[in-house]
C-alpha positions as CSV (number, residue, x, y, z in Angstrom):
1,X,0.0,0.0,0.0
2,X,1.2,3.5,-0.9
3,X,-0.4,7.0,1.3
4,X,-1.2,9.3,-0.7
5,X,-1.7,13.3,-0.1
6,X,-3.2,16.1,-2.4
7,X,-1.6,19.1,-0.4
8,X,1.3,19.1,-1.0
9,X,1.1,16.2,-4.3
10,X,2.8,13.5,-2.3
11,X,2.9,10.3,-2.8
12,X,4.5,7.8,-0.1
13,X,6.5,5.0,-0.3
14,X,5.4,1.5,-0.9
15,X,4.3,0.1,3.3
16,X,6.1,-2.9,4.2
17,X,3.0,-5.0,6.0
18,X,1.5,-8.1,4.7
19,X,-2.3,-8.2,3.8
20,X,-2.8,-12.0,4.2
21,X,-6.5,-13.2,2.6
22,X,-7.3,-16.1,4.5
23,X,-9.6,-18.9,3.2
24,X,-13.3,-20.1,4.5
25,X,-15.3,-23.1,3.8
26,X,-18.3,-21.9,1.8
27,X,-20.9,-24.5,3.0
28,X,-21.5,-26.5,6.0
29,X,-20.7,-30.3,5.7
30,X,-23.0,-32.5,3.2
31,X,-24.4,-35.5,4.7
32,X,-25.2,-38.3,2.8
33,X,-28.5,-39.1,4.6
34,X,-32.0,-37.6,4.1
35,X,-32.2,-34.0,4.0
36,X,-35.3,-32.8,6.0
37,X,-34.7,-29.4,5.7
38,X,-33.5,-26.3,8.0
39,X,-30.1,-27.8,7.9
40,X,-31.0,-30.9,9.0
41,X,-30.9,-34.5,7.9
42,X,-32.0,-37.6,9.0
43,X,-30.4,-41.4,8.9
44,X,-32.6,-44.2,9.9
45,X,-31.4,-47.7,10.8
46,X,-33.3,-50.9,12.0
47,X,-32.6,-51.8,15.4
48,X,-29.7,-54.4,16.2
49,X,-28.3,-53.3,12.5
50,X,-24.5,-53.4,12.4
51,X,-23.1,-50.1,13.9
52,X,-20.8,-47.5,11.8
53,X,-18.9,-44.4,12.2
54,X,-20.8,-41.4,11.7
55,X,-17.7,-40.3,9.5
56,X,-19.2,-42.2,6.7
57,X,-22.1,-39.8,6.3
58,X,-20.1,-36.7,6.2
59,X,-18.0,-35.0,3.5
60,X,-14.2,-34.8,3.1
61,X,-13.0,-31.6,4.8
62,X,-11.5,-28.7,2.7
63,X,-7.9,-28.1,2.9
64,X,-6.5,-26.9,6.5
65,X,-10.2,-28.0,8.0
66,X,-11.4,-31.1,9.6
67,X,-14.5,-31.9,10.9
68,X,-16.1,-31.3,14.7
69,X,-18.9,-33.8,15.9
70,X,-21.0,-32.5,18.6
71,X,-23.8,-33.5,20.3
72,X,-27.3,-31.6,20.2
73,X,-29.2,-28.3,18.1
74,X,-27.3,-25.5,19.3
75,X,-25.0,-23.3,16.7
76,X,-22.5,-23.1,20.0
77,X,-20.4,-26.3,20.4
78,X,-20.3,-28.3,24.0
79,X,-18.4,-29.7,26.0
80,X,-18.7,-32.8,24.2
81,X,-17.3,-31.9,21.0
82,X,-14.8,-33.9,19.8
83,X,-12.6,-34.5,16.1
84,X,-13.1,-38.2,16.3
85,X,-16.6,-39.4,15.0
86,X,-19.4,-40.7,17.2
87,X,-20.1,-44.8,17.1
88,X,-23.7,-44.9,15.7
89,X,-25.2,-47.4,17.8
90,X,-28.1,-49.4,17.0
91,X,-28.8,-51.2,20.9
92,X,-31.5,-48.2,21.4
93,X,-34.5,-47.5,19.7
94,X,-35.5,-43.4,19.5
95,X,-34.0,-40.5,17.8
96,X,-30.3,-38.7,18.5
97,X,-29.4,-35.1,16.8
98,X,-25.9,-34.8,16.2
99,X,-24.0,-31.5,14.6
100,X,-21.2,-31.1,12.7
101,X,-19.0,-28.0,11.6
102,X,-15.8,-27.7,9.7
103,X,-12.5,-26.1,11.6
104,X,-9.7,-24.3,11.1
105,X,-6.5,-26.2,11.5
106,X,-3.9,-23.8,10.9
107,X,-5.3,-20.5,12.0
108,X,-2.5,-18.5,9.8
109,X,-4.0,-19.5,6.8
110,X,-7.5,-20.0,7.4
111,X,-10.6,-18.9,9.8
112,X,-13.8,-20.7,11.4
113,X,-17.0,-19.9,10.0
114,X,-19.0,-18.1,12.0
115,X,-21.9,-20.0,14.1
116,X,-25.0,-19.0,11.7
117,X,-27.3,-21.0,10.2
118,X,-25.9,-22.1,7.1
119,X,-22.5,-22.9,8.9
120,X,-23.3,-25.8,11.0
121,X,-25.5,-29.2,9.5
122,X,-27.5,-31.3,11.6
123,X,-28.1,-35.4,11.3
124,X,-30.8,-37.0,13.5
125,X,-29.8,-40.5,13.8
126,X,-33.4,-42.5,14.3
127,X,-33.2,-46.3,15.4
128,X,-36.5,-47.7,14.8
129,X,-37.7,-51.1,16.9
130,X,-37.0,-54.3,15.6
131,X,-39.6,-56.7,15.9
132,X,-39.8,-59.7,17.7
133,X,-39.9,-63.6,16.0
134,X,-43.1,-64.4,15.4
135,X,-44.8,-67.6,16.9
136,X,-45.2,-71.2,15.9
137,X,-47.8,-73.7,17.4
138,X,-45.6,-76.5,16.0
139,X,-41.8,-75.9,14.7
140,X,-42.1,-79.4,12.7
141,X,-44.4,-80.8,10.3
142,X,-44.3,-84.5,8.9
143,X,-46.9,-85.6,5.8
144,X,-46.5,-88.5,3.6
145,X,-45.8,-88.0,-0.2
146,X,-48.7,-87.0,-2.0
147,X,-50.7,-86.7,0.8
148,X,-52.6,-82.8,0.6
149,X,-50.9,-80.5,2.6
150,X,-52.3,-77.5,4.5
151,X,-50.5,-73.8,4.3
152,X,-48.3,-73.3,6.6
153,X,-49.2,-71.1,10.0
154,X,-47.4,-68.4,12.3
155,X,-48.9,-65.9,14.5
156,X,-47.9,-62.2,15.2
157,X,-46.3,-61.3,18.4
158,X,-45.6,-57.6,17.3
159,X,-48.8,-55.2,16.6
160,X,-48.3,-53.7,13.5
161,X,-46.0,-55.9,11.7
162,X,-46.3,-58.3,8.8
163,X,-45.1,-61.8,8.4
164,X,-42.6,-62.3,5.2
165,X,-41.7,-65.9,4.6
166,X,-39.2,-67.8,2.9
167,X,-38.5,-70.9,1.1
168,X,-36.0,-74.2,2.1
169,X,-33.6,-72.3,-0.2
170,X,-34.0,-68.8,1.6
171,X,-35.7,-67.0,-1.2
172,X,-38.3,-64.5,-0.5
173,X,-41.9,-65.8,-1.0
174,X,-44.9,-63.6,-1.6
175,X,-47.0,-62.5,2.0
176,X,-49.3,-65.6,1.8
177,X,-48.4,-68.4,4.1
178,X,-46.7,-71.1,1.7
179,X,-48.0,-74.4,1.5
180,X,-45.8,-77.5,1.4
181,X,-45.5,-79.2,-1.9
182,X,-45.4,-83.2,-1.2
183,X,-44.6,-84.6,-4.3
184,X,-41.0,-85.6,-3.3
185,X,-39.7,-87.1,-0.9
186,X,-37.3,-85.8,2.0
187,X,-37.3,-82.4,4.0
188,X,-37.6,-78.6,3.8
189,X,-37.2,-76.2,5.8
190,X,-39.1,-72.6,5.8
191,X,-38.8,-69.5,7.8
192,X,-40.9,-66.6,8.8
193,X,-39.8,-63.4,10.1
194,X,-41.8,-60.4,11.0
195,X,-41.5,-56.5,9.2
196,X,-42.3,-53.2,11.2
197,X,-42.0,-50.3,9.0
198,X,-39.9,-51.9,7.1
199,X,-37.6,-53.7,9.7
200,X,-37.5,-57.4,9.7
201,X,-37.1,-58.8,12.9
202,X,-35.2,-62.5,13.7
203,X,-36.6,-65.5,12.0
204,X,-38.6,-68.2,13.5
205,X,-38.1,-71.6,11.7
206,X,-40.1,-74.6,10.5
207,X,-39.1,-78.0,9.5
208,X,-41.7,-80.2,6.8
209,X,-40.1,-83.8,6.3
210,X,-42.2,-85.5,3.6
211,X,-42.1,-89.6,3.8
212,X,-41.4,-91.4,0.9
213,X,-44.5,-93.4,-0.3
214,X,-45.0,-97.1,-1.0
215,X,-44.9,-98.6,-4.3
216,X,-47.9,-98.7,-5.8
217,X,-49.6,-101.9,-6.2
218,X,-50.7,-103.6,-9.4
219,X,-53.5,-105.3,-10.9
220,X,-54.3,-107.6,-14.2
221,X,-56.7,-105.6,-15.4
222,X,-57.4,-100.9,-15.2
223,X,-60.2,-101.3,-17.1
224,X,-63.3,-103.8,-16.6
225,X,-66.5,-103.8,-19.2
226,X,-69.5,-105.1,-17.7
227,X,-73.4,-105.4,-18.8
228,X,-76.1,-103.5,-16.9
229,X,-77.5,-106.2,-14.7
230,X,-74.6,-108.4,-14.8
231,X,-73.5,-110.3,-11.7
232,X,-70.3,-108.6,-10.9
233,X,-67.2,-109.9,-8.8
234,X,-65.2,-108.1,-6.2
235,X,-62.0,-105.9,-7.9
236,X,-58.6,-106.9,-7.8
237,X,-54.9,-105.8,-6.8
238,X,-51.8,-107.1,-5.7
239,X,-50.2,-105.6,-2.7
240,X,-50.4,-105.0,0.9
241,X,-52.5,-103.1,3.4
242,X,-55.1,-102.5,0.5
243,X,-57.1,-99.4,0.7
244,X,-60.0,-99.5,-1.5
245,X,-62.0,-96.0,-2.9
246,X,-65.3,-96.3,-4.2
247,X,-66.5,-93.5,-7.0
248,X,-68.0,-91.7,-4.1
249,X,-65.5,-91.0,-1.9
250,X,-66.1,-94.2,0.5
251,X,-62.9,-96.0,1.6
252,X,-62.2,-99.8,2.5
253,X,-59.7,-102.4,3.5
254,X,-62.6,-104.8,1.5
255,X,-62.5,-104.8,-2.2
256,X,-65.8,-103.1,-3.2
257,X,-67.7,-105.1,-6.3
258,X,-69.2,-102.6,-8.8
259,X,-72.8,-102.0,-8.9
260,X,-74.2,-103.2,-12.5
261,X,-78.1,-101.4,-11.7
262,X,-77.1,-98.4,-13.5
263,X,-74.7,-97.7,-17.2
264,X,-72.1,-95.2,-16.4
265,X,-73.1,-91.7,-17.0
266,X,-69.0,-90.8,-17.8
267,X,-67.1,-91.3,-20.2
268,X,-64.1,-92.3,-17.8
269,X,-66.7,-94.8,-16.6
270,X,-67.0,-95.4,-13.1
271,X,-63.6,-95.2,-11.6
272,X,-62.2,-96.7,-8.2
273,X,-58.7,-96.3,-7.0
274,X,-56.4,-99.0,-4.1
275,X,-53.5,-98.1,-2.8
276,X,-51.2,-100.0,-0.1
277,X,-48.6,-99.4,2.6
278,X,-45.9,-101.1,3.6
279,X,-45.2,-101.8,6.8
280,X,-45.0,-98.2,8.8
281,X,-44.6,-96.5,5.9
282,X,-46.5,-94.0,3.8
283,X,-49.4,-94.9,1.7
284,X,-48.8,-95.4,-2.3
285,X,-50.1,-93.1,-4.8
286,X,-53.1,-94.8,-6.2
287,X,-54.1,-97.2,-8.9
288,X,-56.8,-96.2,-10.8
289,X,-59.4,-98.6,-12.3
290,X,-61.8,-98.0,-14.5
291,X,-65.2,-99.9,-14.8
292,X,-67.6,-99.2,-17.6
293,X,-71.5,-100.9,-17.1
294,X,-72.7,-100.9,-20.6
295,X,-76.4,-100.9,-21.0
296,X,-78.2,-102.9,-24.2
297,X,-78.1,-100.5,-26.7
298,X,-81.3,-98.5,-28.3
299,X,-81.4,-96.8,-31.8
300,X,-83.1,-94.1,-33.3
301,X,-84.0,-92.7,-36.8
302,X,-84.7,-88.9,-38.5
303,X,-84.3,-87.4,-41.8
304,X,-87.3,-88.6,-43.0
305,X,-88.5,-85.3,-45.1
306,X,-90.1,-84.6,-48.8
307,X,-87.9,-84.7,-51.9
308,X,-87.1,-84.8,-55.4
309,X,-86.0,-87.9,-57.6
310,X,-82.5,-87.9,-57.1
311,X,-81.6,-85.8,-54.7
312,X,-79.9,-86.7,-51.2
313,X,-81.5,-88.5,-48.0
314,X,-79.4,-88.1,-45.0
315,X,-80.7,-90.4,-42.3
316,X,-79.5,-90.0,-39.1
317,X,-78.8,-92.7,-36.7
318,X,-78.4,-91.8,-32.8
319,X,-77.8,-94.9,-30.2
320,X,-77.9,-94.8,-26.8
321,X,-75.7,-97.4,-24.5
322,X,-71.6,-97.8,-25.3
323,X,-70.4,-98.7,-28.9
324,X,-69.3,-100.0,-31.2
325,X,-73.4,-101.3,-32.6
326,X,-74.3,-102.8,-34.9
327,X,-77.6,-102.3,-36.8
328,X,-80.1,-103.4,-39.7
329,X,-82.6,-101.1,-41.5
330,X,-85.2,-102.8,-44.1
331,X,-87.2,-100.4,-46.2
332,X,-91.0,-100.3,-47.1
333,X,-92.0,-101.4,-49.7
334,X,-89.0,-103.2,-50.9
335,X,-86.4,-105.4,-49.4
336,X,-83.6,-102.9,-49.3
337,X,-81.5,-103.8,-45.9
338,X,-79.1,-101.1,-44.6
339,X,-76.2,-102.7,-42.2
340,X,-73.2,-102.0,-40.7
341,X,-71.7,-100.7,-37.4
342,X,-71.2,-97.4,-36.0
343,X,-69.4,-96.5,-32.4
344,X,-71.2,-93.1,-31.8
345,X,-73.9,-91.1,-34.0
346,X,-73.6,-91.2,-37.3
347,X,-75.6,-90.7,-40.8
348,X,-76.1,-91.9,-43.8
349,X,-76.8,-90.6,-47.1
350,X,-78.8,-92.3,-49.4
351,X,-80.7,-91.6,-53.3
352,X,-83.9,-93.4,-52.8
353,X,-85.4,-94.4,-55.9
354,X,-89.2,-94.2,-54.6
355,X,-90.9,-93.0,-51.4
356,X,-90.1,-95.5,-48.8
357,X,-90.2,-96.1,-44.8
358,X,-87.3,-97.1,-43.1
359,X,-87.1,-99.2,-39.8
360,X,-85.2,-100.7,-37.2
361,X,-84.7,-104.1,-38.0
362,X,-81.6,-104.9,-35.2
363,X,-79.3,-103.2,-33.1
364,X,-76.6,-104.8,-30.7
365,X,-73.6,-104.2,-28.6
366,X,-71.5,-106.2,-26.5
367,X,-73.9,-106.5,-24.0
368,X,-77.0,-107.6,-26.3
């Protein structure tokens, strides 16, 4: 710096003292959590979450700065202010305010901003509660292979919370309680855990072991043909422990003998299943066998209409009872006879050469 006067012109000699500029940090410190304005942020954790350094939510310092962690809201540090960053604990539920400021290291060639809002950044560190395992009437489940299996069950023992289950291989499964899939053998284990707003608590475990099954047992013969009003004999397998299921849902260790009053109404027939166990094992899967009652058939004709010389005459022929039939059609007048055999509905086209009557001279099936 030079003085200068006006009266007389003078103008001074060059002063000797050094103007030193020192720097300032132009911001408070960023923190990488959840800005909820006025300076603040806020970091949530789950309780019982691992615990961390608060230095790993706060920015580098500028050059010549390093950062001071307090304790509390006010601009002013405490007492407790220290260089060394808090251990974030997560024993505690509730919420914790921390501050944080940047300062001067060297005070020669730098200053401390001044305590303003602007200059000083707030984190509120919030642990939320961590919910408790939820309960199990049973922690192991046993069912034999293809037996049906119920969903799986587990009560709440936190209000509020939601149960999230997983698979035997620890995959996440939707909300709804799984239910155990039996068609192999051997064992799976699930787990269920609880979630408060959006903390999962421990996880309670559940064991399904699924016994193998039997073999299944065999027979000479999965499908039997009988006449309506046939004498019937008792069905038959080869195996041991026999359990016997009638088309109605009615079980047996006796061997039920299929009722010929009625023709099957299906067109599976009328269909029984056995299975067997051996010795303290699980049942088999079961052997189907089907039995169809055939009734004597009946047949019916239409088609019969006006027409010209020459022109076609399609005569249908419905049946009732199980094919294949057999039939014979004479005409009148004439001795025109129409045969052959059919195993469902049919019709036939014919050029009659006059007006004539068809009828039913025959129709058969196996069973007459």
């Amino acid at each position: 710096m030079r003085v200068l006067a006006s009266n007389p012109n003078t103008i001074g000699s060059v002063g000797t003292t050094p103007l030193v500029v020192k720097s300032q940090p132009t911001t408070a410190p960023t923190l990488a959590a959840q800005s909820v304005g006025d300076y603040t942020s806020r970091f949530t954790f789950c309780q019982n979450d691992p615990p961390f350094s608060m230095s790993a939510l706060v920015s580098e310092a500028p050059d010549n700065y390093r950062v001071l962690y307090d304790v509390g809201t006010a601009l002013s540090s405490t007492n407790r202010a220290s260089f060394t960053a808090p251990f974030l604990s997560t024993t505690q539920t509730g919420v914790t305010t921390y501050n944080v400021r940047y300062v001067v290291i060297d005070n020669t060639k730098g200053c401390n901003p001044a305590e303003q809002p602007g200059s000083v950044s707030y984190l509120q560190t919030e642990v939320k509660t961590q919910p408790a395992a939820p309960s199990l009437s049973v922690t192991a489940l046993t069912y034999c292979q293809f037996q049906p299996a119920t969903p799986l069950m587990a009560t709440l023992t936190t209000p509020g919370s939601v149960l999230r289950w997983y698979d035997a291989n620890g995959n996440l499964l939707a909300s709804q309680a799984p239910t155990p899939t039996t068609t192999q053998s051997g064992t799976a284990t699930y787990r269920v855990s609880q979630v408060l707003s959006q903390c999962e608590g421990p996880k309670a475990q559940l064991t399904v072991n699924i016994g193998a099954a039997s073999p299944a047992p065999t027979t000479t013969k999965t499908r039997i043909d009988l006449c309506r009003g046939a004498v019937a004999t008792p069905l038959t397998a080869s195996g041991t422990n026999l359990i016997w299921t009638t088309p109605t849902g009615t079980t047996s260790t006796v061997a039920p003998t299929p009722s010929t009053l009625n023709a099957s109404k299906t067109a599976d027939g009328d269909v029984y299943y056995v299975s067997q166990t051996i010795g303290n094992g699980c049942p088999s899967a079961r052997l189907a066998i089907a039995v169809f009652v055939q009734a004597q058939p009946a047949l019916s004709l239409s088609g019969g209409k006006n027409i010209n010389l020459g022109q076609e005459l399609p005569l249908q022929l419905t049946f009732t009872g199980t094919g294949p039939h057999r039939y014979r059609l004479t005409t009148s007048p004439g001795s025109t006879i129409l045969s052959g055999s059919a195993s469902k509905d049919t019709t036939l086209i014919l050029f009659p050469e006059q007006s004539a009557t068809y009828q039913i001279a025959e129709v058969s099936n196996a069973c007459g």
